[in-house]
C-alpha positions in Angstrom: 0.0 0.0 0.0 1.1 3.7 -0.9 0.5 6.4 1.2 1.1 9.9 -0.3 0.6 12.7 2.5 0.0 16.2 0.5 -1.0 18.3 3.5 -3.5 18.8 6.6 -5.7 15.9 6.1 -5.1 15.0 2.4 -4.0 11.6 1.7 -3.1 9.8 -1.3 -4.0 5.9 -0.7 -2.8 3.8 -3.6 -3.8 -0.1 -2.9 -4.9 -3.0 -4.4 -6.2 -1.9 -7.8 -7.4 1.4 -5.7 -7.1 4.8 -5.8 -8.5 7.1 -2.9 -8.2 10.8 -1.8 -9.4 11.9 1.8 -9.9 15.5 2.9 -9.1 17.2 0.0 -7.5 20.8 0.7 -5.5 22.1 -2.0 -5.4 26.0 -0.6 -2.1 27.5 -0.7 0.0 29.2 2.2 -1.7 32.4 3.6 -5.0 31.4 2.1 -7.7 31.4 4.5 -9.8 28.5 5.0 -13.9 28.9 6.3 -14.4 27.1 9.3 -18.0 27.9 10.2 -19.6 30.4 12.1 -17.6 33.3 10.8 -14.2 31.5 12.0 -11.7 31.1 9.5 -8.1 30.3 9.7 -4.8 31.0 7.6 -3.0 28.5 6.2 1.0 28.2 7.1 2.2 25.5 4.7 1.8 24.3 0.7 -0.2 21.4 -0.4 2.4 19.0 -2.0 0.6 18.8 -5.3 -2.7 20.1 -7.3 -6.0 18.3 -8.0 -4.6 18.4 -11.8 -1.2 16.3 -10.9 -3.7 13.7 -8.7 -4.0 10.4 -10.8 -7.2 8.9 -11.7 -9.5 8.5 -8.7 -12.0 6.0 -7.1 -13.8 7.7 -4.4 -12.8 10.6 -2.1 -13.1 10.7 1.6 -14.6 13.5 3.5 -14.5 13.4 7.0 -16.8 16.6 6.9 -16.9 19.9 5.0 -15.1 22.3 6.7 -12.7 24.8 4.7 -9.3 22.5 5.8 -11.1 19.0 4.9 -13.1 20.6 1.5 -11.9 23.4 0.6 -13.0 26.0 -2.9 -10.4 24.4 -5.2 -11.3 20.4 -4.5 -14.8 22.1 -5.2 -13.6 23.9 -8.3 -11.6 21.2 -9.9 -12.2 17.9 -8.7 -14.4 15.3 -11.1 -17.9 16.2 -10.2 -18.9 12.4 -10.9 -16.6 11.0 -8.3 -18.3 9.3 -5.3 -17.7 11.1 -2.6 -18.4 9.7 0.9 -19.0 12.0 3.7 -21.4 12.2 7.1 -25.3 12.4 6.2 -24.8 16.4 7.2 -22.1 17.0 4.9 -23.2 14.6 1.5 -26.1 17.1 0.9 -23.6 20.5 1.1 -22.1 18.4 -1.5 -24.6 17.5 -3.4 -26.0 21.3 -3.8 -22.4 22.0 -4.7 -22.9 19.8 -7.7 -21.2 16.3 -6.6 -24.6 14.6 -7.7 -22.4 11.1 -6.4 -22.3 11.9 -2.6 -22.8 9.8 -0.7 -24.4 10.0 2.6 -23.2 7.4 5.7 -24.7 7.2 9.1 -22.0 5.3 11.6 -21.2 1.9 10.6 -22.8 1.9 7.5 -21.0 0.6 4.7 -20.5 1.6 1.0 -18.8 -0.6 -2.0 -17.3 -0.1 -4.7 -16.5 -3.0 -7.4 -13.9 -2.3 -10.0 -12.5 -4.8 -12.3 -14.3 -7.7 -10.2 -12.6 -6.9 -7.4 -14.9 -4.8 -4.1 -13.8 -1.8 -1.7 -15.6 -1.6 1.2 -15.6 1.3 2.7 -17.6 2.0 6.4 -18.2 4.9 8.2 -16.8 4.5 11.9 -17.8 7.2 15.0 -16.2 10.4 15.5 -16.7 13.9 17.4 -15.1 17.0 16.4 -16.3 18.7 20.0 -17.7 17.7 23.9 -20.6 18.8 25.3 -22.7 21.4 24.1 -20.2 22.5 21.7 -21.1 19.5 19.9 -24.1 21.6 18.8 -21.9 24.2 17.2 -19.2 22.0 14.9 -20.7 19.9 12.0 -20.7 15.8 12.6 -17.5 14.0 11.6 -17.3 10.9 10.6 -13.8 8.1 10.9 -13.5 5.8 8.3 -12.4 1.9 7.9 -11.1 0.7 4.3 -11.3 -2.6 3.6 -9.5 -4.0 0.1 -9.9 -7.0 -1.7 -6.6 -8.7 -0.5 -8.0 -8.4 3.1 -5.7 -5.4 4.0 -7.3 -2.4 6.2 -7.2 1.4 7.0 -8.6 3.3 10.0 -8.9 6.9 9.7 -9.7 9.1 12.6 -11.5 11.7 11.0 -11.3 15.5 12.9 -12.6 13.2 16.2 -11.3 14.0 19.5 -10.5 10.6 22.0 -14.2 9.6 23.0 -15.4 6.6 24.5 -17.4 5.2 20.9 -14.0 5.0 19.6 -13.6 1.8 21.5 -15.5 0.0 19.1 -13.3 0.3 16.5 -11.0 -2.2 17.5 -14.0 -4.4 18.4 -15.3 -4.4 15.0 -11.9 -4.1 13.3 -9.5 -5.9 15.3 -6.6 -6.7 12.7 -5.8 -3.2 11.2 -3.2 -2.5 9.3 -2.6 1.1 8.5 -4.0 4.0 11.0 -4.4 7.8 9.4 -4.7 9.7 12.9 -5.8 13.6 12.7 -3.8 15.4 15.2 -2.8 19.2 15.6 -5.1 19.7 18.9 -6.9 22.1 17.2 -8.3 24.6 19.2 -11.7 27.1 18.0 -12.4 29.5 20.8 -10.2 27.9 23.3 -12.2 24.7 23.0 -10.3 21.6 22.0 -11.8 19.6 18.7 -8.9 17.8 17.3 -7.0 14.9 18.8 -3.4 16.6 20.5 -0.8 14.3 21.2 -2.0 12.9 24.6 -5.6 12.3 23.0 -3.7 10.4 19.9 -1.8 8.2 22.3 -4.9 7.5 24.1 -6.3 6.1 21.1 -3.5 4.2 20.0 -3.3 2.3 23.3 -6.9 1.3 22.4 -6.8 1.1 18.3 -3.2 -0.7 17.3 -3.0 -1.1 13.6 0.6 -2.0 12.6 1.2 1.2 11.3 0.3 4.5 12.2 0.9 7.7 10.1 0.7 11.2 12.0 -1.3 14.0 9.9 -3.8 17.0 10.3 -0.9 19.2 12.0 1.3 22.4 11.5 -0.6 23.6 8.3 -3.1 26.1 10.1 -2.9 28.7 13.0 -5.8 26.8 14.6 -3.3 23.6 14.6 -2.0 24.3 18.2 -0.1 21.2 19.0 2.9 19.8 17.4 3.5 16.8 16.2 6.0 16.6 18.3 3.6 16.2 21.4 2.4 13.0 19.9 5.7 11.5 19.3 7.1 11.9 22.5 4.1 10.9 24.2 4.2 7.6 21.8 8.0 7.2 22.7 6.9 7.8 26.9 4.1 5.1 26.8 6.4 2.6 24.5 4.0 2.8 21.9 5.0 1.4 18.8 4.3 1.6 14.7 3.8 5.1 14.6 5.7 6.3 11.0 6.1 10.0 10.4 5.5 11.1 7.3 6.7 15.2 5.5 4.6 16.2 2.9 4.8 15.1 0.1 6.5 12.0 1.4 5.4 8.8 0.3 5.1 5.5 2.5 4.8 1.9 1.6 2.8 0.3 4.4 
């Protein structure tokens, strides 16, 4: 499996016959992305590539639509035929955008694609971008598992913090292979809604896939943790896996 990480939450996944794009945020340094609610944030960093240089796609992943997971150029230029897979909340903003293929998933509902005889599933898995009555504020987020043909698997967080319906994943998914955890403890109002490093630890005592690949960090002013934070928390606990990735860096995994 290839693992391609362009920046924020964009990721590259190259597998099996496969080709899949999550979060797609092609905005360039000092352009500011919309985050709801009047909020918007600056970016600090370049994506690695454009939607023009991407090659051919399956199906993108959104974990929602917020200006650093969707952002006016994936809008602009993306195929407006690709599937695109997102919360129930977010599939209709898509589909009034134009992306007539969006699909909607409620959590732990599953969506396939079969391509040369071969299937993709792909299944929405729990998240939360906020706690308590913040939660009524920030749009639903969704994590995501991958399952390919040749039995290999992918978790990906999604903009969740460390809540306690994560524990299902590895009840449901107990053999994973490759882990995409969004990081940065991003903070909106002082209020925490992205994993930082001691929430991303937490999880990864709880969700072990073999490999885990750091991203959603250092790209935005809202991004106020390091991924630093993570790895030494990782390196504390004796955690293992965990593969650090620059942009534009590829992995095999």
């Amino acid at each position: 499996m290839q693992l391609t990480w362009i920046g924020t939450a964009t990721v590259l996944l190259e597998h099996d016959g496969f080709t899949l794009l999550t979060d797609p945020n092609f905005l360039h340094r000092g352009q500011r992305a919309y985050l709801g609610k009047g909020l918007w944030s600056r970016r600090l960093t370049e994506p690695s590539t454009t939607p023009q240089a991407l090659p051919p796609l399956d199906a993108v992943i959104v974990s929602h639509v917020h200006g650093d997971h969707w952002d006016r150029v994936a809008r602009r230029e993306l195929d407006r035929q690709l599937p695109l897979l997102s919360t129930r909340q977010s599939a209709l903003k898509l589909r009034l955008q134009g992306f007539e293929q969006a699909v909607a998933l409620s959590t732990w509902e599953s969506w396939e694609l079969t391509k040369d005889g071969r299937t993709l599933r792909v299944t929405s898995a729990p998240g939360r971008h906020a706690r308590g009555p913040a939660r009524g504020l920030l749009p639903d987020v969704m994590g995501s598992v991958l399952e390919f043909p040749d039995g290999s698997s992918v978790y990906i967080t999604g903009d969740s913090l460390f809540v306690e319906e994560l524990r299902e994943v590895p009840r449901r998914y107990p053999g994973l292979d490759l882990g995409l955890w969004h990081l940065g403890g991003t903070r909106v109002l002082g209020m925490l809604v992205t994993m930082n490093g001691q929430e991303g630890a937490d999880l990864l005592e709880v969700v072990r896939p073999v490999s885990c690949v750091p991203i959603h960090h250092g790209d935005y002013g809202v991004f106020k943790d390091p991924v630093s934070s993570f790895l030494t928390e990782v390196e504390r606990r004796g955690l293992t896996g965990v593969r650090p990735v620059a942009r534009g860096e590829s992995l095999q995994v």
